[in-house]
C-alpha positions in Angstrom: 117.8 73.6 73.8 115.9 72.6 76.6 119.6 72.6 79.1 120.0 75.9 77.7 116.8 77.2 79.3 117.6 75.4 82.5 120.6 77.4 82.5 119.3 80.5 81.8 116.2 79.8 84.4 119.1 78.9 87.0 120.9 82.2 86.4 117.1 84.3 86.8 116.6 82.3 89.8 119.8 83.2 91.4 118.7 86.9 89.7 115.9 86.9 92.0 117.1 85.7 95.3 120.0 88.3 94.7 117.8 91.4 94.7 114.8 89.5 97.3 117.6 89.3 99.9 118.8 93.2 98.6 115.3 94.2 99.3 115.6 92.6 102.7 118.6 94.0 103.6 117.9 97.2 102.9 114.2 97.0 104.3 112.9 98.5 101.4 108.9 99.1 101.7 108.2 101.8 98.5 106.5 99.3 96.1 107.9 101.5 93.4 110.9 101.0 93.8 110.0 97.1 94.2 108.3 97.3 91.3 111.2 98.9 89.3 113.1 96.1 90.8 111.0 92.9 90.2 110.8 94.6 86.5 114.4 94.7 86.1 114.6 91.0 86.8 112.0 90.2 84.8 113.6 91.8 81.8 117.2 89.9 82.7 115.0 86.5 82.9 113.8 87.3 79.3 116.8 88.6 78.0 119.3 85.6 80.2 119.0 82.7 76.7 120.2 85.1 74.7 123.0 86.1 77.1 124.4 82.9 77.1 126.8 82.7 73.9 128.4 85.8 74.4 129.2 85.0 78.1 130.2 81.5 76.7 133.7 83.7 74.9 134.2 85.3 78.3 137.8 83.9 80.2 136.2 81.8 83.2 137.8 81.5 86.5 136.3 78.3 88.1 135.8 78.4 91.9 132.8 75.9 92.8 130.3 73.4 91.3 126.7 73.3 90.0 125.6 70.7 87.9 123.2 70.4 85.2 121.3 66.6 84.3 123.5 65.2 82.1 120.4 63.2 80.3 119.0 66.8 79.2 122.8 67.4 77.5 122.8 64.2 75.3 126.0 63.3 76.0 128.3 62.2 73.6 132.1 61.2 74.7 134.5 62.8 72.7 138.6 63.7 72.9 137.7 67.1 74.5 135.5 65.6 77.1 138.1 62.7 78.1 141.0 65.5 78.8 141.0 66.7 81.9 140.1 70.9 82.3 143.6 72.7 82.7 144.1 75.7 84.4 143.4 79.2 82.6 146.9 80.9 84.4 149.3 77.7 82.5 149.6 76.7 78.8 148.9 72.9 78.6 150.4 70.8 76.3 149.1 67.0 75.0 152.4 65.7 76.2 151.1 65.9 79.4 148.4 62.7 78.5 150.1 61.0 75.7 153.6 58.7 76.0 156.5 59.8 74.8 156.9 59.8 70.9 157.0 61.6 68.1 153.5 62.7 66.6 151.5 63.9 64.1 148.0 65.4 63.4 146.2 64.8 60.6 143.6 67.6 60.9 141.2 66.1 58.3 141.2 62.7 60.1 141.3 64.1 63.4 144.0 61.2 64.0 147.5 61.4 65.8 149.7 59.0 64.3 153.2 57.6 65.6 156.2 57.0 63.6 157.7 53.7 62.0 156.3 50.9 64.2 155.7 52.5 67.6 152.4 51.2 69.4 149.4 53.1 69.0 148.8 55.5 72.0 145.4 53.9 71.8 146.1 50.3 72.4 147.9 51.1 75.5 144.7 52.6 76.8 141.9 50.9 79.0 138.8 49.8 77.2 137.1 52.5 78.7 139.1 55.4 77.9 138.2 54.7 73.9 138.8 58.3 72.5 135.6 57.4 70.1 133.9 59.8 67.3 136.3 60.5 64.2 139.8 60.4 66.7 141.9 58.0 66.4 145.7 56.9 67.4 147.9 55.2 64.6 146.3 51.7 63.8 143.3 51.8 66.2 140.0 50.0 65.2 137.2 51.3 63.7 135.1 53.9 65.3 131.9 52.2 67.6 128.5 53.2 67.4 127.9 54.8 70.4 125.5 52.8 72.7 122.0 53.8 73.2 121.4 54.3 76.6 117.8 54.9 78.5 118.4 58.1 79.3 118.3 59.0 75.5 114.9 58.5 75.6 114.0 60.6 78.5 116.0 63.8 77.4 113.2 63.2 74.4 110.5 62.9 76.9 111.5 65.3 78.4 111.9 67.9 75.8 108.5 66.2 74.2 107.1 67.2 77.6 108.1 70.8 78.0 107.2 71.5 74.1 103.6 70.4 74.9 102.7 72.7 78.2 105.1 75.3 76.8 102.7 75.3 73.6 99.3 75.5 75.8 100.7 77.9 77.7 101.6 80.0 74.7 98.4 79.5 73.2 96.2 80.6 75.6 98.6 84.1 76.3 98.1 84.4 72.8 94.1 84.2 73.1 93.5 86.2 75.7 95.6 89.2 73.8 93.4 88.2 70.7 90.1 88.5 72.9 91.6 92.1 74.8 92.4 93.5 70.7 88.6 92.1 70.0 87.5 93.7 73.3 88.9 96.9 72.0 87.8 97.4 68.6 84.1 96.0 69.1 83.7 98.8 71.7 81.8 102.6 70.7 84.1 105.1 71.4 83.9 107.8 74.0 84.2 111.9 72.8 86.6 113.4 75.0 85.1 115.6 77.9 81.9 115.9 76.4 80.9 113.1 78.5 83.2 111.8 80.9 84.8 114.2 83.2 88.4 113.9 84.2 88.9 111.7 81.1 90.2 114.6 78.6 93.9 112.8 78.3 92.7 109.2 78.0 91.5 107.2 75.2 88.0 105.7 76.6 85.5 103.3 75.4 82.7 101.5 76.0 81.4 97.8 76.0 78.8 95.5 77.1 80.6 92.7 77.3 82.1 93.8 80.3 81.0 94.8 83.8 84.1 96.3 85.4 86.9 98.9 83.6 89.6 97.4 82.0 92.8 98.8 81.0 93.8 97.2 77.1 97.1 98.7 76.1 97.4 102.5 75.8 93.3 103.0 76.4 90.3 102.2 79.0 87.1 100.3 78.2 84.3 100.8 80.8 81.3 98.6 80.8 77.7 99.7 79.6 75.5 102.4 82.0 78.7 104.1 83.0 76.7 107.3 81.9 74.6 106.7 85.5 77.8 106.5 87.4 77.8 109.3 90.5 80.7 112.0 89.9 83.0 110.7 92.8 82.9 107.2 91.1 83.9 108.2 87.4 86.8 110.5 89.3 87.6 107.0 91.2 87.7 104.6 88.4 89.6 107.4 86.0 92.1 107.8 88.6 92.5 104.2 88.9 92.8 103.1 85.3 95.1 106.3 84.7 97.8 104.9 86.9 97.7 101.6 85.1 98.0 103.5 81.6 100.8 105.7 82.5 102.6 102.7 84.1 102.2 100.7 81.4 101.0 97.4 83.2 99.1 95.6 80.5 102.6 95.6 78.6 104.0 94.3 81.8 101.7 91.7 82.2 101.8 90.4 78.9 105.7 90.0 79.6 105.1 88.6 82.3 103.0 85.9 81.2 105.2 84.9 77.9 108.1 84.3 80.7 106.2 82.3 82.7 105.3 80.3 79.8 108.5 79.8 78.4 110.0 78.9 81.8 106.8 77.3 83.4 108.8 74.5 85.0 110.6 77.4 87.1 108.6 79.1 89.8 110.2 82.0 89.6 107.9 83.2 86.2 104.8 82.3 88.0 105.9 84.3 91.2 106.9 87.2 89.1 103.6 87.4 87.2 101.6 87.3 90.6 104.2 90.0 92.8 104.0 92.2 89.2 100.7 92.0 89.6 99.8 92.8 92.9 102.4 95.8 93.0 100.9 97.1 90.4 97.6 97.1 91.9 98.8 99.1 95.0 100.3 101.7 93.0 97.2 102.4 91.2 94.6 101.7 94.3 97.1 105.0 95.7 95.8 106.9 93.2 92.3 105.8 93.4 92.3 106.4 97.0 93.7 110.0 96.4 91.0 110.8 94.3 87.8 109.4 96.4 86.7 111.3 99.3 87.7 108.4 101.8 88.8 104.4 102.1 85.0 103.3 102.9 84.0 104.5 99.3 86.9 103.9 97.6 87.0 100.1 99.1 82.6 100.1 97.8 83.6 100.5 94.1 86.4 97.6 94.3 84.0 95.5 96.0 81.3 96.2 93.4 82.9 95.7 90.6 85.0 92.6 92.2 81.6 90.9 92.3 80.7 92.0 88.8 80.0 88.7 86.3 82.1 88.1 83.1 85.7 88.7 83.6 87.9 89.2 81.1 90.3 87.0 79.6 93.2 89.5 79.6 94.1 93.0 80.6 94.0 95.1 83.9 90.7 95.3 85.4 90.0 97.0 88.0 89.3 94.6 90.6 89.1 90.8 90.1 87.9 88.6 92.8 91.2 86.6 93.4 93.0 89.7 95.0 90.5 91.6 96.3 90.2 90.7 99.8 94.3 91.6 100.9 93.7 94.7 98.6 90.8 95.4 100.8 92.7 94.7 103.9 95.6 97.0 102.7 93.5 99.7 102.1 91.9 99.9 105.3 95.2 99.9 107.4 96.0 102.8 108.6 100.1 102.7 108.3 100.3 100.9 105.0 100.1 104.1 102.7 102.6 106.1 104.7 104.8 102.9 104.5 104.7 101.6 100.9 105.4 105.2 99.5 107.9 106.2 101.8 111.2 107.1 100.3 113.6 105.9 102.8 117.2 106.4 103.2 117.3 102.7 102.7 115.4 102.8 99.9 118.0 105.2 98.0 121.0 103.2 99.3 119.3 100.2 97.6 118.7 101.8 93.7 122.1 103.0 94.3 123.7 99.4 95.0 120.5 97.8 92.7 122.7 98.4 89.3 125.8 96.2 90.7 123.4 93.1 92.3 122.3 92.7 88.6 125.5 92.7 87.1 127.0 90.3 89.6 124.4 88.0 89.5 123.2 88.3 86.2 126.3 89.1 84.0 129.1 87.4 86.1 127.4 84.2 87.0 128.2 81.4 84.9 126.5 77.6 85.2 128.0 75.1 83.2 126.9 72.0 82.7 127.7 68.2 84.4 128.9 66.7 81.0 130.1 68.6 77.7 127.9 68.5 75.0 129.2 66.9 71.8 131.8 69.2 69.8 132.9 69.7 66.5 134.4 66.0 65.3 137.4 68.0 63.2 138.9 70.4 66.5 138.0 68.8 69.7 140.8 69.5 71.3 141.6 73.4 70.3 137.9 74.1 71.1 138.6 72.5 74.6 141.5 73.9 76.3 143.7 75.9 73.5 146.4 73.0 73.6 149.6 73.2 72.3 151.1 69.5 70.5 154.6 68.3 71.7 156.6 65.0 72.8 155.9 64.2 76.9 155.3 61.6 79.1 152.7 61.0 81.2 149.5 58.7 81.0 146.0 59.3 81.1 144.7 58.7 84.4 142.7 54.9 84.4 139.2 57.1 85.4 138.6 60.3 85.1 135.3 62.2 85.4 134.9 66.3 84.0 134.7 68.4 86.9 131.3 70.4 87.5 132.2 74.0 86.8 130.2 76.9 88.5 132.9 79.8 86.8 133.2 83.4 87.4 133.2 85.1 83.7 135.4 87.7 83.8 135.6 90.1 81.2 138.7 90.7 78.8 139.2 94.7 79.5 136.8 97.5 81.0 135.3 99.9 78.2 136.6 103.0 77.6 134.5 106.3 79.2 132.1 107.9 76.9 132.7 111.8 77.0 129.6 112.6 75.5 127.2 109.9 78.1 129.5 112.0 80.6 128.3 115.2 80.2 124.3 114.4 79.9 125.4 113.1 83.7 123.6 115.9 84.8 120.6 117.4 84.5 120.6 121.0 82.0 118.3 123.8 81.6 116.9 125.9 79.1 114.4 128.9 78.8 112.0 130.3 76.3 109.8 134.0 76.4 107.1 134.5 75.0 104.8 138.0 74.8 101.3 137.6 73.9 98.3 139.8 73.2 94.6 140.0 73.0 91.5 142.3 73.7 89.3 141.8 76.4 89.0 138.4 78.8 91.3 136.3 78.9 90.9 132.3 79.3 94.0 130.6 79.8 94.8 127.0 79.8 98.1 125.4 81.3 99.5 121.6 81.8 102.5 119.8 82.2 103.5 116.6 83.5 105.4 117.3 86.4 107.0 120.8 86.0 105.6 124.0 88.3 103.4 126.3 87.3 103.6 130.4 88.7 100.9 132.5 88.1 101.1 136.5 88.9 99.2 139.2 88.1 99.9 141.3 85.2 98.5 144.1 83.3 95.5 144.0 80.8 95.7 143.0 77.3 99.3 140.9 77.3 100.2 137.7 78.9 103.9 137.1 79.5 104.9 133.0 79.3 108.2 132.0 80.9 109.5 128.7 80.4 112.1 126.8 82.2 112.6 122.8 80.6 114.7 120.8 82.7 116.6 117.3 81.0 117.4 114.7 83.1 119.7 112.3 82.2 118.8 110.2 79.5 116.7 113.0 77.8 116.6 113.6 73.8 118.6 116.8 72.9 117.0 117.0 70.0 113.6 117.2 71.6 114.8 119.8 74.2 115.9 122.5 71.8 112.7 121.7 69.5 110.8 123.0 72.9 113.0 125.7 73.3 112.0 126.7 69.6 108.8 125.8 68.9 107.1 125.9 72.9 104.0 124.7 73.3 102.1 127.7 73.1 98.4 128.2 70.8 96.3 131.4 70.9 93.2 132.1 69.1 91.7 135.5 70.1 91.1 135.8 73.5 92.1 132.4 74.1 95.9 130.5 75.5 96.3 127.0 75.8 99.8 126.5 76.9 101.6 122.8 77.6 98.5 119.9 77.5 99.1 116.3 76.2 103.0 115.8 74.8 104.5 112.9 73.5 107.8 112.2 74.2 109.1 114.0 77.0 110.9 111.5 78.6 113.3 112.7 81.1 111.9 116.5 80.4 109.4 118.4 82.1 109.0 122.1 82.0 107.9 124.3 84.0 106.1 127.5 83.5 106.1 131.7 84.9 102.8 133.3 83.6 101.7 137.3 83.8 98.7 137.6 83.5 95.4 139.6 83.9 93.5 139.6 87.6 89.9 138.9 86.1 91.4 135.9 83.8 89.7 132.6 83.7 92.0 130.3 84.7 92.5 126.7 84.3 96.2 125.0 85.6 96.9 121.3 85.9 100.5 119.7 86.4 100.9 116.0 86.8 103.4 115.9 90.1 104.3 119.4 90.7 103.4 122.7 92.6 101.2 125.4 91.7 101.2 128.9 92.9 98.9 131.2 92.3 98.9 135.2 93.4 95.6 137.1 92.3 95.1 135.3 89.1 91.7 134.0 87.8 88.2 133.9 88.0 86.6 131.3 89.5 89.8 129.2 88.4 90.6 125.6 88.8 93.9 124.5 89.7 94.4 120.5 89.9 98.0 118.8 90.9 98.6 114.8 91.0 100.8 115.3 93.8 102.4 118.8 94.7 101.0 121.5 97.1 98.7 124.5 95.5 99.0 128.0 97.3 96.1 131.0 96.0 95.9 134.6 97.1 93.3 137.1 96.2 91.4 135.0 94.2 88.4 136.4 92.9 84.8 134.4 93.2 84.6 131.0 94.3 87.7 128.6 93.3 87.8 124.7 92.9 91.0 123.2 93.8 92.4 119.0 93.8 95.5 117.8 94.7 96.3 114.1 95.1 98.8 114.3 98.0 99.6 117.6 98.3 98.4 120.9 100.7 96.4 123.5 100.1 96.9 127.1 101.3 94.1 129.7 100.2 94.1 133.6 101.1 91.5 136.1 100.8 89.3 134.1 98.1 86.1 136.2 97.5 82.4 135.2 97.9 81.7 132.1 95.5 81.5 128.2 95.5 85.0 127.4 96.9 86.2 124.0 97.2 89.3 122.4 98.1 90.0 118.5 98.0 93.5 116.8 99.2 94.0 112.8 99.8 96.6 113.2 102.3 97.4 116.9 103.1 96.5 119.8 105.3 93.9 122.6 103.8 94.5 125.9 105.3 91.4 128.0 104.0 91.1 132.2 105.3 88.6 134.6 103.9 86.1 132.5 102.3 82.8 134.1 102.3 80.1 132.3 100.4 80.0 128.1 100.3 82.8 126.2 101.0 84.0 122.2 100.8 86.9 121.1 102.5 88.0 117.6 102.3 91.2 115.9 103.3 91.9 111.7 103.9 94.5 112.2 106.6 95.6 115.8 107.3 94.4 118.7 108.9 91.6 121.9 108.4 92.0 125.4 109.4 89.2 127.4 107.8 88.6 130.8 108.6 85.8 133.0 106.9 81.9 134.1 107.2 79.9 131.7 105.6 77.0 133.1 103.6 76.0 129.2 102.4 76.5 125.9 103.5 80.0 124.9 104.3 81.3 121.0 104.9 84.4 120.2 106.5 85.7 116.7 106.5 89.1 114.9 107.4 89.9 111.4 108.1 91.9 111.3 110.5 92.8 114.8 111.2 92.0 117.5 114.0 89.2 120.5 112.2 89.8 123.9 113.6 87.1 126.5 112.8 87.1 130.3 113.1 83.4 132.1 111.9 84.2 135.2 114.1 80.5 136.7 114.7 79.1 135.1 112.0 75.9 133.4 112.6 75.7 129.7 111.4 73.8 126.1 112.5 76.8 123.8 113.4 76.8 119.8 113.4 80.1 118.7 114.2 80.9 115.1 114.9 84.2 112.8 115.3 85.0 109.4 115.9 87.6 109.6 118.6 88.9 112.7 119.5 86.9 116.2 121.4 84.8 119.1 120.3 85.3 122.1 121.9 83.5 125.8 121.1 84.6 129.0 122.7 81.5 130.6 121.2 78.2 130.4 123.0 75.9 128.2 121.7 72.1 126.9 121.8 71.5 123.7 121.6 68.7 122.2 119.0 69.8 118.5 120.4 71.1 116.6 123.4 75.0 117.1 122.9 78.1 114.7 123.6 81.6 114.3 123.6 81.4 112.9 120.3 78.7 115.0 118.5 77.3 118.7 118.8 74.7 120.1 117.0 72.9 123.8 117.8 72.8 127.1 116.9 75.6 129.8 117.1 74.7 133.9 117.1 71.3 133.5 116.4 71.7 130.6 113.7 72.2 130.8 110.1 73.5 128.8 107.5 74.8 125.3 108.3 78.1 124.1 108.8 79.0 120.5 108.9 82.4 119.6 110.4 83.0 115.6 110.8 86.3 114.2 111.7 87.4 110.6 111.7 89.1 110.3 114.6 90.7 114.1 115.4 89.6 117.0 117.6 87.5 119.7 116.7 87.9 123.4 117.8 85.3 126.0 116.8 86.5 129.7 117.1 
């Protein structure tokens, strides 16, 4: 048992160094793609002991060595093990070690015997060549008791040794899931929306026992007086906890942990459970970042809770104390972002060649131990080399050691092509219409995961729904034309939810062409892809985890998120308007009452009359501001870069390069611009 493992740990580790140095090579930096990588080798280190017999049947072709401790084999010498290893590519015969006579094999005696009075192959061999176990030759002696050696005694220890940690290791993985399910069902449950925002597609609860969020499973547990949290932190800690949910990393980690268990003498499972770890940390610190209005806040909350008593045993939390100061450090830096979700060329060439390094190093590789474990007593030599019994000459050597095989398994014949995996190859597409009717205001409601969403203006009373689902590869077909069918669709009176939470669309998103009325109160949300919007809604609210959002003619005051994506808004009446992006540019024109404009890294151009306060903040980005003859107080500030004003201006204090404040056409309300480190042009 325990050389098996060894085995299977070798072929993991030489998994590992196979896709490190394929990561090196190809200088990939996304950590989703390293994570789908370390993941992959994880799974082949769990799956590698089972592996082994069917490789074992596999035609070997034997081309260097790698040996195994023969003490952790318990050797036992036997007729296979004292033949030498032939060649695969030439039939080998047992004249080629016996003298020249005419034999027999008794089968149930495992004995060859000579005719009439011919000497026993066996007494013309040296004492150390005994064949022992149940073969004999003619009138050999007696079988020996094997003699118990030292080593015996340490393949026990050994094995004694490995049961005990692997048991304690077990054991507590075991009790910290035990303490997460206990976690989880002594906490209150949270109602949906009613009192967290941003938490209408999570399963959330509550518990004292804990003072930082903690991801258990499929659901989120957030510690007691999360009621007195400010707004920007629940969006924070939602966004943060989301990522771990939709990834799936308390699954992962458990995984983890039972391999490095299992294998705890390897330092591969203990590496893998830390890397795992910490990449999946970074992806979900992105989206945490993404939704908090810059790094200094985002970095607060992971400090707070970091320092936060009573961790817990097992699960994701949100910040643990051991990790906390390179998470810190990463989220500071000012490249790391643009680098670790960069989708190189490198990075494709890599999943492309990624599929073949884990064949060849998991599949192909073979490691075969020093000395042959004991065989079957009754066919020894058929299980050995596939002999074949006639007369020849030639003695067995006077020593003789089994060679140490590191062998290439090469498989018998290449499957035949599946037609039918050929033709989901690519990805298909399939539509559904739908024309629906009501009397007087509309409110519509639309989701997806990461399909678009097109919104136009139609005429009163009827709402036209187009719907475009796109399968990937891999996708159910079943499950498609059940959309197609049935589409997500629910009215009641003056009221359309189309799309929201979905199980099961793996591989499918769909995507969505609405008519609809101008006055129409509007909510759209898609997980990762665009929305456009011409002349629809009401004081919408259109959210995206990633893609850009483009509005015109809006009516009122809109409120618009995006993770990573830009924002382009066009003639937007006079209302509350705000628009937040982590990382893209806001381009804002004909806002007239307040406005908020937020970005981490890109760039504001906001053009309007403000009739209430406006705030305009970017991270790193330039701020250019056009208010025509509007009058307004201004406070501009950046960290690095100019202000410049081609509008006359009175001053209410001592001005610099780095900070203006005063009056423009007479004064009115104020607007705030503040810029990280980019320039600032008021028009």
């Amino acid at each position: 048992m325990l050389a098996a493992l060894i085995e299977a740990a070798l072929r993991s580790l030489i998994l590992a160094l196979a896709v490190w140095a394929g990561l090196r090579i190809f200088r990939v930096h996304n950590v989703i793609m390293q994570r789908s990588a370390w993941t992959a080798v994880l799974a082949g280190s769990l799956l590698m002991p089972f592996a082994l017999p069917f490789t074992s049947h596999w035609r070997l072709l034997s081309f260097a060595a790698l040996p195994v401790p023969a003490s952790l084999s318990q050797f036992q010498p036997t007729l296979a093990s004292a033949l030498p290893v032939p060649s695969l590519s030439t039939p080998v015969s047992i004249d080629d070690v016996l003298p020249p006579a005419q034999h027999t094999f008794n089968a149930q005696s495992s004995q060859i015997n000579p005719p009439g009075n011919a000497p026993a192959v066996a007494d013309s061999l040296p004492p150390d060549h005994s064949l022992g176990g149940n073969s004999t030759l003619g009138a050999s002696p007696a079988p020996q008791r094997p003699t118990t050696h030292p080593r015996i005694s340490f393949a026990r220890l050994a094995v004694l040794t490995y049961l005990i940690v692997a048991a304690a290791l077990l054991f507590r993985l075991l009790f910290g899931i035990a303490s997460a399910m206990h976690l989880w069902h002594s906490s209150t449950r949270i109602p949906p929306v009613s009192e967290v925002p941003f938490g209408a597609d999570l399963n959330l609860r509550w518990s004292r026992k804990i003072s930082a969020p903690v991801t258990v499973g499929s659901g989120i547990v957030l510690p007691a007086g999360y009621q007195s949290w400010p707004y920007e932190k629940v969006r924070i800690v939602l966004a943060h906890e989301r990522s771990h949910v939709r990834q799936h990393d308390f699954h992962l980690h458990i995984l983890a942990s039972l391999y490095a268990a299992v294998a705890w003498f390897s330092p591969l499972g203990w590496w893998l459970k830390y890397k795992l770890s910490d990449l999946c940390e970074a992806i979900s610190d992105r989206s945490g970042l993404n939704a908090a209005t810059d790094r200094s806040a985002y970095a607060q909350v992971l400090l707070e809770f970091a320092a936060a008593p009573r961790p817990t045993l097992i699960g994701v939390a949100m910040a643990r104390p051991s990790n906390i100061s390179r998470r810190i450090e990463r989220l500071l830096s000012e490249g790391y972002l643009s680098r670790a979700f960069a989708a190189s060329v490198h990075a494709r060439i890599a999943a492309l060649v990624a599929p073949i390094v884990l064949f060849a190093a998991a599949a192909v590789i073979h490691v075969q131990a020093a000395t042959q474990p004991n065989q079957d007593a009754h066919a020894p030599i058929a299980h050995a080399a596939n002999f074949q019994i006639s007369p020849a000459a030639t003695a067995l050597p006077a020593s003789y050691s089994a060679p140490r095989v590191f062998a290439l398994a090469i498989p018998s014949a290449a499957p035949e092509p599946n037609p039918a995996s050929q033709n989901n190859a690519t990805e298909s597409e399939n539509n559904f219409d739908r024309n629906l009717t009501f009397n007087g205001k509309l409110e519509l409601s639309v989701a997806t995961g990461s399909g678009d969403i097109t919104i136009t203006r139609g005429s009163a009373n009827q709402s036209h729904i187009h719907g475009i689902v796109k399968a990937s590869p891999g996708a159910d077909p079943a499950k498609v034309q059940q959309i197609v069918a049935n589409p997500p669709i629910e009215q009641e009176g003056n009221s359309i939810r189309i799309g929201g939470h979905q199980e099961n669309l793996h591989n499918i998103s769909i995507s969505y062409v609405i008519e609809a009325p101008a006055d129409t109160t509007l909510l759209a949300e898609t997980g990762s892809g665009n929305i456009t919007d011409t002349g629809v809604g009401q004081n919408p609210k259109l959210e995206t985890g990633s893609g850009n959002i483009s509005a015109t003619g809006l009516q009122g005051g809109f409120k618009i998120e995006t993770g990573s994506g830009s924002i382009a808004i066009e003639n937007a009446g006079e209302g509350d308007a705000k628009a937040e992006t982590g990382s893209g540019t806001i381009n804002v024109k004909g806002v007239h009452g307040s406005l908020i404009a937020e970005t981490g890294s890109g760039t504001i151009v906001a053009a309007g009359t403000p009739s209430a306060a406006w705030k305009l903040e970017a991270g790193s980005g330039n701020i250019e501001l056009t208010t025509g003859d509007a009058p307004l107080t201004l406070d501009a500030s950046t960290g690095s870069g100019t202000i410049t004003t081609d509008s006359a201006m009175t001053m209410e204090t001592s001005s610099d390069k780095r900070h203006v404040r005063g009056k423009i056409n007479g004064g009115g309300p104020e607007v705030r611009v503040e810029t990280g480190s980019g320039n600032i042009r008021i028009h």
